[in-house]
N, C-alpha and C positions, 0 to 999 in steps of 0.2 A: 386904043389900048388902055387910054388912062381912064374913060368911061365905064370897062369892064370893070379893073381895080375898084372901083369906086362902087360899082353895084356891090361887088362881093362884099365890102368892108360896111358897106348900111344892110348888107340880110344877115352879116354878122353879127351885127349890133342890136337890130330888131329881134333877131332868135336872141340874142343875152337878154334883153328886154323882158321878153315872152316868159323866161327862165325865171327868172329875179320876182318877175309878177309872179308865175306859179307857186315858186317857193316861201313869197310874202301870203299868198293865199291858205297856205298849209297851216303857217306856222299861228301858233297863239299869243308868243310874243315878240315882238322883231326889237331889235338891239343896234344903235349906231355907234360905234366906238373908232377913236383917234390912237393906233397901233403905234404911231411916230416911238421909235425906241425900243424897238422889241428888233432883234434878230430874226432871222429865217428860222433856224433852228426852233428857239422861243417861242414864233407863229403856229409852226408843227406841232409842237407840243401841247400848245394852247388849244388847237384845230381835236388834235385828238379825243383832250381831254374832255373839249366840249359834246365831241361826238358820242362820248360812253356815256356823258351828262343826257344822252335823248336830243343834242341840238346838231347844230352844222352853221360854222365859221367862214364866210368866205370874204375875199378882199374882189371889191369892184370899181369898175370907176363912179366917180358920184355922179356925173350926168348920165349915165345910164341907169342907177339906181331911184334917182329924181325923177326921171322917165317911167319905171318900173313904180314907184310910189303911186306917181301919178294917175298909171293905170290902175291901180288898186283901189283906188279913194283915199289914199291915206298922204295925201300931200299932206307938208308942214308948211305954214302960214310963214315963217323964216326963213330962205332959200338961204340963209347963211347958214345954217346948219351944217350942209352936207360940204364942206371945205376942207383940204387938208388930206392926208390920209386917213381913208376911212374903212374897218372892217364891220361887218356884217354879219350880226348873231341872227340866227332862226332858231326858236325854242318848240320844237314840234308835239314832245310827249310832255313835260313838265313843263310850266310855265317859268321856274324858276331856277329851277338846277344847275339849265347852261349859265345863267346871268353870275350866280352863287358862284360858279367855278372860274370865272372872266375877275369877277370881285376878286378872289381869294390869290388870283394873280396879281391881279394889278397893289393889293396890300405887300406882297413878298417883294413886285419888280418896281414898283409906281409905275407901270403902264401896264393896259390900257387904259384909256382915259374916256368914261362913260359921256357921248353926245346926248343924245334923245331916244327915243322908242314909243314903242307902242306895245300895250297891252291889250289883248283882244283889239279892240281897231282906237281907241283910247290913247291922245298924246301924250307922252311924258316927258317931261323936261330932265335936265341932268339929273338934278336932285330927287327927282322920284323917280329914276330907274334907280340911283341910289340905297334909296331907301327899299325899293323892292329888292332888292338884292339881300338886304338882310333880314329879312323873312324869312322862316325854314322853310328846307323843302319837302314837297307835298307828303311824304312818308315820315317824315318828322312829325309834322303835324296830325296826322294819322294814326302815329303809334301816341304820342300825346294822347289823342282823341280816345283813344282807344283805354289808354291805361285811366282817364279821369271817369268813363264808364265803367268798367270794372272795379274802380276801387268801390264804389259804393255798396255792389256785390259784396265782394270779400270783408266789406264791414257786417252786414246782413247775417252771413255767414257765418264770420267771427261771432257773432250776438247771439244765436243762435244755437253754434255750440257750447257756450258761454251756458245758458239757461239748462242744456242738455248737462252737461259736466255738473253742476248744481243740484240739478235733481237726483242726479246718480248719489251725488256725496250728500244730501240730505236721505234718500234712501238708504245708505249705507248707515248714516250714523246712525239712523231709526232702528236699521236690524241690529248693531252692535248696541242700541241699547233695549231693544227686543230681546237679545238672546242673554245677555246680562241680566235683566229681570225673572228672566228663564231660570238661568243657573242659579239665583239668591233664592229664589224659592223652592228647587227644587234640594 
């Protein structure tokens, strides 16, 4: 009987494996972060918010996730990394938004507390998921992008009608003294 038990609990483990690698596959940027200090409630909320962010949150065990790296290519050369409690950001549609929204938690709660990641398949140590975090995100930058092309337009534009308005009021003041020279001699 305790043979059965035991198959069950490793196809368990292999199918969570399977999962973890799948979802490492999708994502663009994966995220390891130390949850210690956060609530249940807290997590949900955090879970959510990362979800409307385009990502998904999960809490795993870390030898499973090690396992799951593993198969991915994406081991880290530091097996200490993965210690402790650890939750698991996947950033599927922005690369950055979930991370932005993990950040702007952990500023309000001091937790969580950024481990390491990966950007495309790219290690990053604490300090540069850090700092990618404070990046904007991709629509920021976008409309940025967006507004530093158009302004050049709209100066074009301005100049333009600028030269148009000018020749109007140098026409104008031509006939008003066109029709002035008119009237004095007539």
């Amino acid at each position: 009987m305790k043979k059965q038990v035991t198959v069950k609990a490793r196809d368990l483990k292999v199918a969570k494996v399977k999962e973890l690698s799948d979802k490492i596959g999708k994502a663009k940027t994966l995220v390891f972060a130390n949850y210690h200090g956060l609530t249940v409630n807290q997590i949900s909320s955090l879970r959510q918010k990362v979800k409307e962010a385009g990502g998904e949150l999960i809490v795993a065990k870390n030898t499973l996730l090690s396992r799951a790296l593993v198969d991915s290519s994406l081991a880290t050369h530091d097996s200490s990394l993965l210690n402790g409690p650890t939750a698991t950001l996947f950033a599927y549609e922005d690369e950055i938004a979930p991370i932005k929204v993990v950040a702007d938690i952990a500023k309000t709660l001091g937790f969580p507390k950024f481990k390491f990641g990966f950007f495309n398949r790219d290690f990053l140590d604490q300090q540069a998921v850090e700092e990618l975090s404070r990046i904007p995100t991709k629509q920021t930058l976008q409309a940025k992008l967006v507004g530093s092309l158009s302004s050049p337009i709209y100066g074009i534009v301005s100049v333009l009608q600028a030269n148009i308005r000018n020749l109007v009021s140098v026409l104008d003041q031509a006939t008003k003294q066109g029709s002035s020279k008119i009237e004095s001699s007539v």
